[in-house]
Steps between C-alpha positions, in 0.01 A plus 500: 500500500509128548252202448360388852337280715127664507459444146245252386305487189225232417330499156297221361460407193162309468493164239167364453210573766391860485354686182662847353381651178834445352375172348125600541221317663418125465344397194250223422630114361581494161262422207566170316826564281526600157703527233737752501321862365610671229567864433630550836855693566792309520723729621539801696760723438787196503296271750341193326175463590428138492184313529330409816605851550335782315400881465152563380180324565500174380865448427561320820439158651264660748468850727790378690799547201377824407769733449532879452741685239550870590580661126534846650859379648821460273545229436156372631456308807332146551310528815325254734288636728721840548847265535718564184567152344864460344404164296320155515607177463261223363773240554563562834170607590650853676453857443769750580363820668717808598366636901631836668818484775388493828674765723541745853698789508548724799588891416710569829486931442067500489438170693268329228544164385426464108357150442383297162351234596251471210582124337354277751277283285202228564433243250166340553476090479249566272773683289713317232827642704697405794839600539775215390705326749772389246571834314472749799758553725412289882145455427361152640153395299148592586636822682276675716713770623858688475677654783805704446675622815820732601580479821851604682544224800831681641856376502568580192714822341306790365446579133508861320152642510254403272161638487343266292371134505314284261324200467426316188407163373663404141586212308859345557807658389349850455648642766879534561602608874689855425663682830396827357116422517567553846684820537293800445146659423263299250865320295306196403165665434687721246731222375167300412299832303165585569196267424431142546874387458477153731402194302319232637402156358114395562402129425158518284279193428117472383409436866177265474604138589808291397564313125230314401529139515620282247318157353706197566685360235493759212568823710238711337396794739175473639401915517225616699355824462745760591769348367772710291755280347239442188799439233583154359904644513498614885472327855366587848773580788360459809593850726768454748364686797228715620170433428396200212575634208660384173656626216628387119779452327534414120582101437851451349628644153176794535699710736655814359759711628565937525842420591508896578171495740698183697826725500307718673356236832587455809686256397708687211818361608451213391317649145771730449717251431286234334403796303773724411465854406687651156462848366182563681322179377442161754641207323344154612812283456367166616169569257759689229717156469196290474319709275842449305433127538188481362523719235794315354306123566235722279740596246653109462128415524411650205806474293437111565133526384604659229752246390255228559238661312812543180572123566106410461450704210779340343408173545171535395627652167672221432282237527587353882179400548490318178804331601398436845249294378760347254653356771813736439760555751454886598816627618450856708782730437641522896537130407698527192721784693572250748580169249729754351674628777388866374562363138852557570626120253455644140525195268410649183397851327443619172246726298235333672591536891661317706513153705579416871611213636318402822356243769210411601388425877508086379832583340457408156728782300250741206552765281344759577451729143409846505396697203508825387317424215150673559189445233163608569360279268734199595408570826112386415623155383746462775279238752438289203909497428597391844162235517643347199859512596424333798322218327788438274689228645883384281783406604673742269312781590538704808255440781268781587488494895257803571498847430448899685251701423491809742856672272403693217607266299429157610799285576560137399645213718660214293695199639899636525746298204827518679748544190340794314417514165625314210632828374702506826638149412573574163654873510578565858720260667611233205382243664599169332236385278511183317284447199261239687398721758443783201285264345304401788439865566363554159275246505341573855473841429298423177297277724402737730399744239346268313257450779455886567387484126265176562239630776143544426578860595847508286744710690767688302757613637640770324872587632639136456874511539822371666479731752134410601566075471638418882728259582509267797800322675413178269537697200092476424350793295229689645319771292413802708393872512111487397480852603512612146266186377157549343200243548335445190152333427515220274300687209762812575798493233649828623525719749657872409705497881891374577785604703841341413827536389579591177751300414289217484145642433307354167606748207139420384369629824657825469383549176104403577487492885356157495638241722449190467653136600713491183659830641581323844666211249723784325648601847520105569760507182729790614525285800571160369795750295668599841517146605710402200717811456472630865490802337246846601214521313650855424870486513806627375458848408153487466480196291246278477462152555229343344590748188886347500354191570277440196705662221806257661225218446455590175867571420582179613744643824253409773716274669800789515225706750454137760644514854838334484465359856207226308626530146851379535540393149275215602317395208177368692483818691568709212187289337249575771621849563411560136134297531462749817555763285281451233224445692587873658496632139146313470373715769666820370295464208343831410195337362308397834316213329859371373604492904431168671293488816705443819365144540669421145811676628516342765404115343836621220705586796441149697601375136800666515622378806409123399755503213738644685442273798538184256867670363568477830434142540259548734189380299304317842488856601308672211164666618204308369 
């Protein structure tokens, strides 16, 4: 049997001007909004149920967002009115319902037509629904009514029988034109299951008047009675269609996401792939990567806070705001890493640390030291160290420039002496050396110690050697490495603290444990001996100088232990090598009160190098 002419079926599918209990009678305005109840169901079965919309009394906006969940089904079913609702979106402002297939079929062997024509619906304008223009499939806005028509207008070829036809509306892309749905008895009806199988997307919005209006200027709502966008983190959306009617939407950075509920819209295209699906879980990979983001900004956050709160603590415990006020350069340690280059130009190391050479951002050239030495109770008298350091102003000492105190252990910047240490000069590279400019170092040394030992606050400082006495590109002395120095009060004779080496620490000291000036003057002598031999202090195997030194003195072979490069064989330098070396012996004196102080060493050295200046015959040149 073939499809002909004299077939013609009509059905209507009413929009928005009659009234069916499928969405229930009209129901009064709205009382004045409130906040949202709570208490109330959120879901049903695996529907969210999200406020305006609400099952119970008083868990809804008003009458018209009640909604019904059947528990007797499996799973249960979110109903409004008696339409079975599939899920809501607050975002969107649309509810998805699911409506029965609309269909005729003719029985040709008992002449009865079988019909279901059960899903026409009426939404009331008094209704938050009207069917959506943009989701459903060829639906203009406003609608009023549907008509659906088959008709065969001749001239065309027959078709194999089919004893069924449908009408539906649905929202785009649900339906896929199949040949086989029209071939046979009731093929798409079975395809499609029983029940209400056809989804449909309804636009809702709380339909009493448009946004309120905003005051000029500061864009606070104005919100009359009635009014449902009550939260400081939402704003009103003014409905599209229909009758007035407005919605809300959450403001920016308050919206959340079920990344599974969107996956499941009309749109889910879209979701599916913004929102990838893995092992049975939906995985939001735009909120995944940023949620990435943040928590690793979190993570350097805090590290960083907790560095800065390490670098406070630190300088607090030793003394920066002391030496603030001091009017103490404060280095912070990113700006020592970067003087240094990374403190990557090592200068100098020993027991005590190390130093760095480095530039600042003016380009003067520092030191930069860094001990390893740490004493809790040195630590207490450190700002009082630096302040006086600071203060101290010689030509033969080495110029405090600032300091760090956000290390462990605070680091010291010093003005950089470009040819090392005197111990470098003498030991390292034999450097020519002629007796004048050994002299001259002597007695500026003995200078700059001398005024160490003068302050009102005398400063010791309790490691002198030739390692620790710099030496510029002129040759000029400058005593360094107060690191291991101890302040001293002028009623203070002692102090029981000292760090040095032991090849030139006070023998008296490490017998009592008192240092004192005289004990900087015995180092002083040890050094005045490596000038003249340019011998270690400890050399050989494991000989020692100022030991050989003084029984030579008092075997009369001093002069065999001199430097030959200034002794020569020259009687006038073999003279004031020897007055050199007994004023060494002087210091070495085990007696302390038989040591002189370093200003007499330093007045018998300048003596020294007046005779010899005069053997010279260069008298108009003696110091005055």
């Amino acid at each position: 049997m073939t499809l002909r002419q004299t077939l013609l079926l009509l059905l209507v599918f009413h929009a928005s001007l009659a009234t069916t209990a499928e969405f229930g009678e009209p129901f009064p305005p709205p009382a004045p909004a409130s906040p949202e109840p709570k208490n109330c169901p959120a879901k049903c079965g695996e529907i969210d149920i999200p406020y305006p919309f609400g099952v119970g009394a008083g868990c809804s906006l008003s009458g018209r967002f009640v909604l019904t969940c059947n528990e007797m089904t499996s799973p249960p079913t979110l109903l409004t009115g008696t339409v079975k609702v599939a899920s809501i979106t607050l975002e969107t402002a649309q509810m998805v319902v699911n409506t029965y297939l609309t269909y005729s079929c003719d029985v040709p062997t008992s002449n009865t037509t079988i019909n279901h024509t059960s899903t026409d619906m009426a939404l009331n304008v008094v209704t938050p629904f009207l069917l959506s223009p943009s989701e459903n499939a060829s639906l203009t806005p406003n609608l009023t009514q549907v008509s659906v028509e088959w008709e065969n207008r001749g001239g065309r070829s027959p078709v194999a029988e089919n004893l069924c036809q449908y009408a539906f509306v649905a929202t785009k892309g649900w339906y896929s034109f199949r040949k086989n749905d029209l071939i046979g008895n009731m093929t798409f009806a079975n395809r499609l299951g029983s029940g209400p199988v056809v989804p449909v997307v309804l636009d809702w919005a709380v339909r009493d008047g448009t946004c309120p209006p905003t005051l000029e200027g500061n864009g606070k709502e104005i919100v009359p009675n009635g009014a449902a966008c009550v939260s400081s983190e939402s704003y009103c959306v003014n409905a599209s269609h229909g009758a007035p009617g407005y919605f809300c939407n959450c403001s920016k950075g308050y919206t959340d996401i079920d990344e599974c509920a969107l996956r499941r819209s009309p749109n889910s295209t879209m979701y599916k792939n913004i929102y990838p699906c893995r092992g049975g879980t939906c995985h939001d990979t735009e909120g995944t990567i940023g949620a990435i983001a943040l928590l690793f900004v979190l993570v350097i956050f805090l590290h960083m806070e907790r560095e800065n709160r390490k670098l406070r603590d630190r300088f607090n415990r030793n003394g920066g705001s002391f030496l603030k006020s001091a009017g103490i350069e404060i280095f912070t340690k990113d700006k020592l890493g970067r003087i240094t280059n990374k403190y990557s130009c090592i200068i100098g190391k020993g027991a005590f640390g190390k130093v760095y050479k480095g530039t600042t951002d003016t380009g003067v050239i520092v030191a930069v030291k860094r001990s390893i030495i740490v004493n809790e109770d040195r630590q207490k008298d450190f700002a009082n160290e630096i302040t006086v350091q600071s203060k101290i102003s010689h030509p033969n000492l080495v110029r405090l420039v600032g300091c760090c105190l956000e290390t462990e252990v605070p680091m010291l910047v010093y003005e950089f002496v470009p040819r090392g240490s005197l111990q470098d000069v003498l030991h390292g590279n034999n450097h020519p050396l002629p007796l004048e400019t050994r002299l001259d170092i002597a007695i500026s040394s003995s200078e700059g110690l001398d005024y160490m030992h003068l302050q009102s606050q005398m400063v010791l400082h309790g490691d002198v050697k030739s390692g620790n006495i710099l030496i510029d590109d002129s040759f000029t002395p400058k005593v360094s490495d107060f690191g291991t120095s101890r302040l001293m009060c002028i009623d203070k004779d002692h102090t029981n603290w000292v760090v040095g080496d032991s090849s030139y620490i006070d023998p008296v000291y490490m017998k009592t444990g008192l240092l004192t000036a005289k004990s900087d003057v015995y180092s002083f002598g040890i050094v005045l001996l490596e000038l003249v031999t340019r011998k270690k202090a400890r050399y050989g195997e494991k000989r020692s100088l100022p030991m050989d030194y003084v029984k030579a003195s008092k075997d009369g072979t001093a002069r065999q232990l001199f430097d030959e490069e200034v002794s020569s064989n020259v009687e006038e330098n073999m003279e004031c090598l020897e007055d050199v070396g007994k004023i060494a012996v002087q210091c070495l004196e085990e007696d302390v009160n038989n040591r002189p102080t370093m200003g007499e060493v330093r007045k018998e050295l300048e003596k020294c190098k007046t005779q010899w200046l005069r053997s010279q015959g260069r008298a108009n040149e003696v110091i005055p």
